[in-house]
C-alpha positions as CSV (number, residue, x, y, z in Angstrom):
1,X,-34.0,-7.5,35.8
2,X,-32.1,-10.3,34.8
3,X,-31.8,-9.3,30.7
4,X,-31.0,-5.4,32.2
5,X,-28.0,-7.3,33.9
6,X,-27.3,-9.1,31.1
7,X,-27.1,-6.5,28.4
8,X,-24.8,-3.7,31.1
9,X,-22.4,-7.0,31.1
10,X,-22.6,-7.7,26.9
11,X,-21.6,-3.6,26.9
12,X,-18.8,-3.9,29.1
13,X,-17.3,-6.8,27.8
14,X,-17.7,-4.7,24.3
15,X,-16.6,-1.4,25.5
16,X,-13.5,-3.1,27.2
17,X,-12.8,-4.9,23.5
18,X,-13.3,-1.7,21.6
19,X,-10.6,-0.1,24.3
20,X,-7.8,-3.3,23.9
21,X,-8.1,-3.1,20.0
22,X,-7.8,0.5,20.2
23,X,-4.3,0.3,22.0
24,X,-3.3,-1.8,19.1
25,X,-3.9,-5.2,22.0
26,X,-0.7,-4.0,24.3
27,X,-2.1,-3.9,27.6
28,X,-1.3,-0.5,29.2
29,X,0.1,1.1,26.2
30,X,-2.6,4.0,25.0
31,X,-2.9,4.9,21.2
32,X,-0.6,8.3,22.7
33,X,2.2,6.3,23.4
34,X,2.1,4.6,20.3
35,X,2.4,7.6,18.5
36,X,5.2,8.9,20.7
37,X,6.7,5.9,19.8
38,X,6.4,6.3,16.4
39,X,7.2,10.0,16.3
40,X,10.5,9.0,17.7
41,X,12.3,8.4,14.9
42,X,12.6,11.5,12.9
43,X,14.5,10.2,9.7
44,X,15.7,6.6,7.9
45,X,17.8,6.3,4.9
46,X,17.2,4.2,3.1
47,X,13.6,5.9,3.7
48,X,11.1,3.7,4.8
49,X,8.8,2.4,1.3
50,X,12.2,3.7,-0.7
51,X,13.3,1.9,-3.9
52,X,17.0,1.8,-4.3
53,X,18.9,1.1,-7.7
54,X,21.6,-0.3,-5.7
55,X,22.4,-2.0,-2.0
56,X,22.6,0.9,0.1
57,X,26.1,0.7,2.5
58,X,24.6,1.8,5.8
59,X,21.3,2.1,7.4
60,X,20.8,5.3,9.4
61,X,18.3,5.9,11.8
62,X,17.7,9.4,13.3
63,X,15.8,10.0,16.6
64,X,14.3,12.9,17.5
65,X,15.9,12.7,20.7
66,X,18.7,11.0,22.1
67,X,18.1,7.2,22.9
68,X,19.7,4.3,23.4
69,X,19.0,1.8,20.2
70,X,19.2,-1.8,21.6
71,X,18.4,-4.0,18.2
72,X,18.9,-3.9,15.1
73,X,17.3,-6.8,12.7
74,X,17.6,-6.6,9.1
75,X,15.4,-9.4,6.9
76,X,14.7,-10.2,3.7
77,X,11.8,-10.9,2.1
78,X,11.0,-14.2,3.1
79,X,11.8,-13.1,6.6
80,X,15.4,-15.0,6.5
81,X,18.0,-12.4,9.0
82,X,20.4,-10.9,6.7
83,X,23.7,-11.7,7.9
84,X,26.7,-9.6,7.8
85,X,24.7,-5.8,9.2
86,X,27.3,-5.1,11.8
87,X,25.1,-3.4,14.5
88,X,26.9,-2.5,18.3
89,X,25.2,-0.9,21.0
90,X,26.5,2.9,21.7
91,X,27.8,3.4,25.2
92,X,25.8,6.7,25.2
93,X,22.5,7.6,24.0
94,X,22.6,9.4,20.5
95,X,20.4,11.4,17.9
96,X,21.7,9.1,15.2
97,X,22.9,5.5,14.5
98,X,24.6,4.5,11.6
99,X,24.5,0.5,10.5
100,X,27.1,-1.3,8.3
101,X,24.8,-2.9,5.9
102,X,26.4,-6.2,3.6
103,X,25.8,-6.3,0.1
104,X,22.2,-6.9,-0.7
105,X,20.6,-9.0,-3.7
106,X,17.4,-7.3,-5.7
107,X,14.5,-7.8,-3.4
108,X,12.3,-5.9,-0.6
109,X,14.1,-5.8,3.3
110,X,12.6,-5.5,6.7
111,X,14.3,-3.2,9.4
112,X,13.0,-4.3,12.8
113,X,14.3,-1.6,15.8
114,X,14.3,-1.1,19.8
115,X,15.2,1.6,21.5
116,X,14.9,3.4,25.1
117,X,14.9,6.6,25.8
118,X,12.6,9.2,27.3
119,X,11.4,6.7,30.1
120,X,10.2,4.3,27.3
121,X,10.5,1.4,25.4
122,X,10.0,1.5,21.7
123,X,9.9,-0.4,18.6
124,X,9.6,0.2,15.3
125,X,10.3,-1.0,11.6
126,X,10.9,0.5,8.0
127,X,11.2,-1.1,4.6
128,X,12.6,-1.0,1.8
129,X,13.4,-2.3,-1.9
130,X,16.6,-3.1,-3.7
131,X,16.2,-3.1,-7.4
């Protein structure tokens, strides 16, 4: 009786693992949400994985519905903030931010984002290369 115990604890403990690693380890968060998340953002430019000949001007981000976008971080790629991207929070929630971007040197770039809209909180990132 005691080993019958023992293995319906070893599979719950298990099962309960195989559920947290499938919602990517955020507690309450389902794999759905994360792929509402995700589906939030309908368009980038740069494109996330794109491969610029030049230092684009302006980062846009297009939702596809209106939220509020509460971060902006743009790093490099030794994960050093890249100053001078002039991001301010919209009074309104929008479809589409626009981000003065400074002058970039040759190198890849992390774009970290927050947002709210829809009753949630999301995050997401895109990157891109500067030739």
């Amino acid at each position: 009786m005691k080993q019958v115990l023992t293995a319906i604890a070893v599979a719950g403990a298990l099962f309960a693992a195989q559920a947290y690693a499938q919602r990517g380890g955020h507690g309450g968060h389902d794999s759905t949400e994360h792929a509402h998340t995700a589906a939030m953002l309908a368009s980038s430019m740069p494109a996330d994985g794109a491969v610029l000949a030049q230092s684009p001007r302006t980062l846009t981000l297009v939702f596809a519905h209106p939220v509020m976008l509460q971060t902006v971080a743009l790093n490099d790629e030794a994960g050093a903030a890249v100053q001078g991207a002039t991001f301010r929070r919209a009074a309104t929630a929008s479809t589409t931010y626009s981000v003065a971007l400074p002058t970039m040197e040759s190198g890849a770039y992390q774009v970290r984002w927050t947002a709210t809209g829809s009753g949630h909180d999301m995050q997401g990132q895109l990157g891109f290369t500067v030739e």
